[in-house]
C-alpha positions in Angstrom: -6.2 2.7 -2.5 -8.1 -0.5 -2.0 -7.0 -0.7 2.2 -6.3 1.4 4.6 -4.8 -1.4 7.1 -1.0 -2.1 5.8 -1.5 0.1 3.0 1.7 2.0 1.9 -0.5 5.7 3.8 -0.4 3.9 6.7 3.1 2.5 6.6 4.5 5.9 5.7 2.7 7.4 8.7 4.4 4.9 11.3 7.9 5.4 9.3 7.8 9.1 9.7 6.7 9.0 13.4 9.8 6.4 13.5 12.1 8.8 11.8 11.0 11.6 14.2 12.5 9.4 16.8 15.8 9.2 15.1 18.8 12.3 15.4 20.7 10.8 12.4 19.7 9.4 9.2 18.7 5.6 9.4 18.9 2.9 6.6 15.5 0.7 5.1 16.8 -2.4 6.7 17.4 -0.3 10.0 13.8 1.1 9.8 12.1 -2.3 8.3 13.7 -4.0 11.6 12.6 -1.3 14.4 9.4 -0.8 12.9 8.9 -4.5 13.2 9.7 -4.7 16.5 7.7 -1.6 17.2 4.5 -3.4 16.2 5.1 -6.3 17.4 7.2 -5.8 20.6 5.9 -8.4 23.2 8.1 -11.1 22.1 11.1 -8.3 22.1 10.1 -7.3 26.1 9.3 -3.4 24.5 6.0 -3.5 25.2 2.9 -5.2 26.5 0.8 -5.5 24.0 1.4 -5.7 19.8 -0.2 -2.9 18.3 -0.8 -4.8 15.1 -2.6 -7.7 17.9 -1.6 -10.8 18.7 -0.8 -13.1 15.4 1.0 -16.6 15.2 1.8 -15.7 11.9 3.6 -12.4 12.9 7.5 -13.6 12.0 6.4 -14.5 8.4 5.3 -11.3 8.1 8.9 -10.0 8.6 10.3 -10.6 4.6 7.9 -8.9 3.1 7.1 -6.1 5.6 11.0 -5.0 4.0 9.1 -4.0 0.8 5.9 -2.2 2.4 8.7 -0.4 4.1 10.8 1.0 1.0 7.1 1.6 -0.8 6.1 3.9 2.1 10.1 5.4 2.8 9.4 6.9 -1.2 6.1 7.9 -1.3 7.2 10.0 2.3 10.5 11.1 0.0 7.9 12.2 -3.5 5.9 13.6 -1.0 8.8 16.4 1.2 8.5 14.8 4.5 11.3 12.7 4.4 14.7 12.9 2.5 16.9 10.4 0.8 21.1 10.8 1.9 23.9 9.1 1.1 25.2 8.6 4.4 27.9 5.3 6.0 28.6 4.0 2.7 24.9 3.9 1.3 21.5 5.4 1.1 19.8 6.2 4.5 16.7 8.7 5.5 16.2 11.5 7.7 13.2 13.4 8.4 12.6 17.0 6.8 11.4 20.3 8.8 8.3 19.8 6.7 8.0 16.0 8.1 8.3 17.0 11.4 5.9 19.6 11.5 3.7 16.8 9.9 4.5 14.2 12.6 3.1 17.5 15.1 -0.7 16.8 13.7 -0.4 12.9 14.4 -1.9 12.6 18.1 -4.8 9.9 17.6 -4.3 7.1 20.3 -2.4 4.7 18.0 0.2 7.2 16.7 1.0 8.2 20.4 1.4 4.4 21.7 3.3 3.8 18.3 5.5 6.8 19.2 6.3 5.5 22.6 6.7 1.8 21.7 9.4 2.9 19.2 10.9 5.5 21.0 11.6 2.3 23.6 12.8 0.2 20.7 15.4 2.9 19.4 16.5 3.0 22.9 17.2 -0.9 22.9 18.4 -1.0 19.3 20.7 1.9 19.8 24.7 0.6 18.7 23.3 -2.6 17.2 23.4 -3.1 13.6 20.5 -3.6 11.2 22.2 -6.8 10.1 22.0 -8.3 13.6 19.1 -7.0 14.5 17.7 -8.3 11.4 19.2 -11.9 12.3 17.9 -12.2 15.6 14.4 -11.3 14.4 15.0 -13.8 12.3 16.3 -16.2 15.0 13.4 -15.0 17.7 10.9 -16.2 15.0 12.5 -19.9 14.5 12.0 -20.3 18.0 8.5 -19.2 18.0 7.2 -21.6 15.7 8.9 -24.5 16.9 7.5 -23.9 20.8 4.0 -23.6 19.0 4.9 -26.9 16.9 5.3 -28.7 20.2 2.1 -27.4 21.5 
């Protein structure tokens, strides 16, 4: 491991706090979209601050933060703490015992505001689908760069 920042440790850490949050099993795209929104929630009104700071270049992070996502969702499956299900016509994830009693030891400051921020997002996400939450992301980050174009 080169990096600890974005690295796929540190993604799977966040994914299995996020998976705590969750009573049934939840897709990539599901989890890619909430824990998107989780770091960055000021432009979604979840929180006041983005815990990954502020960054005009957030929103083109989004496409590829999908593939940090499914590298950290297998290393937390290889690893016991989170399981692979076929569940609503395709492959979702649910937390194990041995992933929760993991998620137990993370209490630094971060994991704790993390925890919070995307128990809010779950909340605000909760019935939506990951296609439409994935679209407005999409849609919230057109309008971003064209307010800071006319700037």
């Amino acid at each position: 491991m080169d990096h600890l920042f974005n690295s796929t440790f540190e993604n799977s850490l966040r994914l299995l706090i996020l998976l705590d949050e969750y009573e049934m099993p939840q897709t990539l795209d599901m989890l890619y979209a909430v824990d998107f929104m989780t770091l960055y929630g000021v432009p979604f009104g979840v929180s006041e601050h983005n815990l990954q700071g502020d960054n005009d270049l957030k929103f083109s992070e989004f496409a590829s933060h999908r593939e940090l996502v499914k590298e950290a969702l297998k290393e937390l499956v290889l690893n016991g703490t989170a399981e692979a299900v076929g569940f609503k016509n395709g492959l979702s994830y649910v937390i194990t015992t041995e992933g929760e009693d993991y998620c137990e030891s993370l209490t630094s400051e971060y994991a704790r505001e993390y925890r919070k921020i995307a128990r809010d997002v779950v909340k605000a996400t909760e019935g939506k689908t990951e296609r439409g939450l994935i679209a407005a992301i999409y849609k919230l980050g057109g309008k971003s760069y064209r307010r800071e174009a006319v700037q």
